[in-house]
N, C-alpha and C positions, 0 to 999 in steps of 0.2 A: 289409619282408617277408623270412622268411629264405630262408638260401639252403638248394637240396634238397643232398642229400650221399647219395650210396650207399656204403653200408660191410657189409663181408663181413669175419666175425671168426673164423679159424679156429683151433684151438686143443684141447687133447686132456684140458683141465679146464672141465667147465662154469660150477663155480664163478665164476673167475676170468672165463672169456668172457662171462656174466651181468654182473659187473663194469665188466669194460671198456665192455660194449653201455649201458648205465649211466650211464657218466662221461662215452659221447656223446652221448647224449641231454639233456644238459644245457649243453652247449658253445652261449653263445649267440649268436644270429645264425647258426645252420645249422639247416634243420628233415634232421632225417637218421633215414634208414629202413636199419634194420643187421639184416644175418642171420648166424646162428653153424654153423657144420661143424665137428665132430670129427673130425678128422685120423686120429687112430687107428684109426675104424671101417672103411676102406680105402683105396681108391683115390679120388679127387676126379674129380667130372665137371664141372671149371669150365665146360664149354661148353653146361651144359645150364641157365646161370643167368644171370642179366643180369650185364655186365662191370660191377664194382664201381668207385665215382672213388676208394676206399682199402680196400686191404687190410692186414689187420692180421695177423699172426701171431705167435704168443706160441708161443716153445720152450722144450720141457721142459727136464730135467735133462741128460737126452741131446739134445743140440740137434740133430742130423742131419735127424730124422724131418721135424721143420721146415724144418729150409734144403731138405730136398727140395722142402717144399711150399712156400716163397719160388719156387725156381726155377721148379717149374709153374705157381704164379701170374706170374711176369715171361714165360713161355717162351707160357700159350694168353690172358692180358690182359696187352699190352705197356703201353695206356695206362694200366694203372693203378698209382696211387702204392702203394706196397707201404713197410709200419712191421713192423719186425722189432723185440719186447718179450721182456724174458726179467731174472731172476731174477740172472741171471751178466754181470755187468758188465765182464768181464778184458776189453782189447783184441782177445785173440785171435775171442774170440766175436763182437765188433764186425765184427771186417776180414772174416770169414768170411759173416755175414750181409750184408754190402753186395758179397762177391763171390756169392750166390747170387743178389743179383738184387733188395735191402733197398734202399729210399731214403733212408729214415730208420732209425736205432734209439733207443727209450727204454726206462730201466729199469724194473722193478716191484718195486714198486707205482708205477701212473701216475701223473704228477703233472698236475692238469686243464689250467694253463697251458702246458705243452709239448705235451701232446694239440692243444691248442686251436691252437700254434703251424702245428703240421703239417695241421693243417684247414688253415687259411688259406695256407699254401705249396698244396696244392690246388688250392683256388679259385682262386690266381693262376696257377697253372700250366693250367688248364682254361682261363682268359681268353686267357690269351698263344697259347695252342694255338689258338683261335677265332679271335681277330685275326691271326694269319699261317696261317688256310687247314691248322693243322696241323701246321706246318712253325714251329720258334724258330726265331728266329736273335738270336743278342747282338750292343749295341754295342759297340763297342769305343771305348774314350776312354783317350787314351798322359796323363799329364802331365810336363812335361819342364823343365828347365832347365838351360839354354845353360853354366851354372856354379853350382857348391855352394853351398848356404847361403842361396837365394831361397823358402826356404820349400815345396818339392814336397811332401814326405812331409807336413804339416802342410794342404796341400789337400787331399791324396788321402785321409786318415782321415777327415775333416770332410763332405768330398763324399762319398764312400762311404757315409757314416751321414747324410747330407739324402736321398740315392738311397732308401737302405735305407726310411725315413721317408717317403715317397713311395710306397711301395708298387712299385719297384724291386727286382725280387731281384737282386740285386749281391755283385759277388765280388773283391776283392782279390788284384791279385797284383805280388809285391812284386818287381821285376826290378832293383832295386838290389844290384846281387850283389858290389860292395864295402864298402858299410855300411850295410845296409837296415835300417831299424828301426821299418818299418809297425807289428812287435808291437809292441814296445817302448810306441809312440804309442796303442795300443790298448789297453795293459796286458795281452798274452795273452801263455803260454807257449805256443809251439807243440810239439810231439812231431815231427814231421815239417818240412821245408822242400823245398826244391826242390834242392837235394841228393838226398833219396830221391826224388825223381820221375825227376830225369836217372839215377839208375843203378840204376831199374827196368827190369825186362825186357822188359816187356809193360806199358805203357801202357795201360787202359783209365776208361771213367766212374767205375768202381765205386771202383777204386784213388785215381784222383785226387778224388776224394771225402771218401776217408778222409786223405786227406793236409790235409784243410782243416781251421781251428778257428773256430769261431764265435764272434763277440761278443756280447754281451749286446743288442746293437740288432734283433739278425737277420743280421747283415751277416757275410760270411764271407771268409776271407782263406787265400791260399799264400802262407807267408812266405818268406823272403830267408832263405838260411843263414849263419850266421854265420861270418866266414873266423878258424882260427885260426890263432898267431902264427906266421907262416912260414910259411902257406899262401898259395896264388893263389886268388885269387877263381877260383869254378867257372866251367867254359868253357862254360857255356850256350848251346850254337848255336843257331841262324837256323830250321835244320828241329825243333828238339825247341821252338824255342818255339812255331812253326807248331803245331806236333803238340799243345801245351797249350791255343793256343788256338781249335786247332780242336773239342777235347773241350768245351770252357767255351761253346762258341758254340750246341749244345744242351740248355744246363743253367740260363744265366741270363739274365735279362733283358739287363745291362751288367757288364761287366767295365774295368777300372778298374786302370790299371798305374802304378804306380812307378816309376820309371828313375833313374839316372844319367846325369851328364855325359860317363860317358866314352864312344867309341864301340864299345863293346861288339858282339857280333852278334847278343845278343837285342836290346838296346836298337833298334837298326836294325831287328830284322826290329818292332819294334811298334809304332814312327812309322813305318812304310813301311806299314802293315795296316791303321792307326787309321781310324775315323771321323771322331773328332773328338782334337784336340792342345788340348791346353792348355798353351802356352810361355810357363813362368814368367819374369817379369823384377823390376828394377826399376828406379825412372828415375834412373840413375846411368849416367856414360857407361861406365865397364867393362860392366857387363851388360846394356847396349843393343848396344854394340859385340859380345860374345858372343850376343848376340840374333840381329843380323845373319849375322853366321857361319853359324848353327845355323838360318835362315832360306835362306841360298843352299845350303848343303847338303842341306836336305829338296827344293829345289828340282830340284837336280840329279839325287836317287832319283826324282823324277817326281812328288812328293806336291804338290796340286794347293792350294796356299796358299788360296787365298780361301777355300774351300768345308771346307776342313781345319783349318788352322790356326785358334787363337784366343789372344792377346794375352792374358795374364794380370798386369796390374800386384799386386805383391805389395808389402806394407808401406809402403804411399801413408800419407804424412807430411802432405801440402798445403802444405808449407813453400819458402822461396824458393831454396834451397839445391838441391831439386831438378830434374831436367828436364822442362819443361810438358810436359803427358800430349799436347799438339795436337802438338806438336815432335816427341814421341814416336813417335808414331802415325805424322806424314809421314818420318821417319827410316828405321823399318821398311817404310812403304809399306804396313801392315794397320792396321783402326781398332782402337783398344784395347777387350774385350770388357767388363772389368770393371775396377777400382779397389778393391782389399783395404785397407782401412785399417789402418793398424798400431799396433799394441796388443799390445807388448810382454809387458806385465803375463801379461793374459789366455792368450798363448801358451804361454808359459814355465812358468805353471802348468798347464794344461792337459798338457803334455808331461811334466810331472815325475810329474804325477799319473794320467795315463796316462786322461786322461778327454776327452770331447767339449769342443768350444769352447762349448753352450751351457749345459753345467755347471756352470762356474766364471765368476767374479764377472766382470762387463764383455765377456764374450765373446759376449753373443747380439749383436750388431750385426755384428763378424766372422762369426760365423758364416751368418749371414742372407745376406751379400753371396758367401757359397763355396755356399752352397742355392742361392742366384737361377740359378747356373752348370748346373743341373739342367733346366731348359727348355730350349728352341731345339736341338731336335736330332731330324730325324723319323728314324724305324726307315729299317736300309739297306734297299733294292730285293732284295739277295742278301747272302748269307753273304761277309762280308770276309775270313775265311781262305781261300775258294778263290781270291779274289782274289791273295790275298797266294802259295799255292801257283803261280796262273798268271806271277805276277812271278819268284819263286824261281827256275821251269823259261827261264823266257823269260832272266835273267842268267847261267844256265847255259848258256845257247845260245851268249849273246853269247861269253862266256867262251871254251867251245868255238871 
């Protein structure tokens, strides 16, 4: 059965609003009942109409008239998704329409598959609002490891895109702010990093929004800035990443971090906030040995091992050279959650070519065992950024 969709297409060419009403009406798997306004004939009386689940708005030449009526649609239907369309593709017109209050924008002429994308962000965002009473809240999942070169960045793309593929809206963010190369692994340019976020003025949804770049999965990412030569890695504090991830915790399902080794005080504040940790290792006594470490130190910020942490064996050989995963497990004192096989091959192109593990030749097995990692995790009780704000204030005290 499809699903209902209400859509309100307002717009100051009937032609074109005829069109668009058109190409939704075709979108399958939604049965959708759309009405069109002309903008230009006056003043809008959204309140005398049923609150629309998408509003569409298409700006003239002069975009203004529009983003007024962007913002009257966000300001008297907050829940409703609002698509900002228009002719003028420049950046400026983008960042302008997602500050009046746009959730999406696409160009025109529509194209049906991106229409049909933003349907279905709808739909799941109408679910997620029913299942918590109204109220998102994101999980929050850190991946971490104790030391370089255990393979994080190559879980975190791979899980991000099983999420995404699940019907997770999930969001990347790449908190490796010495060599992060989420894009890279993703093959995305980004325009933006987290560089412009920390020396933004004003913080808001709309901005950190437009800061993001999509992937071709759905899945979308804030990348890591790249440091140049003679630069120090950006000083990303404890309260601005709070402040990222308290914006993110209204917007997607799961959020999904990057880190580095080092201890950083974003790194810290995003294993001390996590739901769930995934501490990469592997069974070699160095990075079991850094395992442990990086296990009494979460311990010591208060993070609550059994119920938090999870054991990530990466690049599992099965060979005697190894150390047995049982060995492993009683060493750590946690059982091991999974066993990543290691397949070289499969990685290594993957990486080069900036594409999924189940892309390229021998990697759907890998990747199958980084999906499985997608289960076992129920929604938290409450928003873990405020959690994380009541820590911040509370080591403030001590301090004090």
């Amino acid at each position: 059965m499809d699903e209902p969709l209400h859509a309100l297409c307002l717009s100051t060419d009937p032609a074109v609003s005829s069109a668009v009403v058109a190409l939704l009406a075709r979108i399958p798997g939604f049965a959708v009942t759309a009405r069109e306004l002309d903008y230009q004939l006056g003043s809008l009386e959204l309140n005398d109409i049923r609150e629309p689940h998408l509003a569409i708005v298409l700006l003239g030449e002069d975009p203004s008239p529009g983003l007024a009526v962007i913002e009257e649609v966000h300001k008297s239907a907050p829940a409703t998704q609002v698509l900002a369309v228009s002719t003028d593709e420049r950046s400026e017109t983008i960042v302008r329409a997602l500050r009046a209050g746009a959730d999406e924008f696409l160009p025109l002429p529509l194209d049906a598959n991106a229409l049909m994308k933003v349907c279905i962000k709808v739909s799941a965002l109408r679910r997620v609002s029913k299942a918590n009473g109204g109220a998102q809240h994101a999980q929050f999942w850190v991946a971490y490891g104790a030391r370089g070169g255990v393979g994080v960045t190559t879980l975190v793309a791979n899980l991000g895109i099983a999420l995404q593929a699940a019907g997770r809206q999930t969001v990347l963010l790449d908190l490796d702010l010495l060599s992060g190369d989420l894009a890279l692994f993703l093959n995305l340019n980004p325009s933006y990093t987290l560089r412009d976020i920390a020396a933004a003025k004003r913080l808001d949804p709309v901005f950190l929004q437009a800061t993001m770049i999509r992937h071709r999965s759905g899945l979308e990412l804030i990348a890591a800035p790249v440091p140049l030569p003679g630069e120090a890695p950006l000083p990303l504090t404890s309260e601005q990443t709070l402040a990222i991830l308290k914006l993110l915790d209204a917007t997607h399902q799961v959020v999904l971090l990057d880190t580095t080794p080092a201890p950083l005080d974003a790194t810290r504040a995003a294993l001390t906030n996590a739901d769930r940790i995934f501490l990469v290792t592997e069974l070699t006594l160095p990075a079991l040995r850094a395992t442990m470490r990086a296990l009494a130190w979460l311990r010591e910020e208060g993070v609550e091992l059994e119920s938090t942490v999870e054991i990530v064996v990466n690049k599992h050989a099965n060979r005697s050279w190894e150390v047995a995963p049982a060995e492993a497990a009683k060493t750590l004192g946690l059982p091991i959650r999974t066993l990543l096989p290691r397949d070289d091959a499969a990685v290594y192109t993957a990486v080069n070519g900036g594409l999924p593990l189940d892309e390229v030749k021998g990697g759907a097995a890998l990747q199958r065992a980084i999906a499985a990692l997608v289960g076992g995790a129920a929604p938290p009780p409450e928003s873990p950024v405020l959690k994380g704000f009541r820590r911040l204030f509370a080591a403030a005290e001590r301090r004090a």
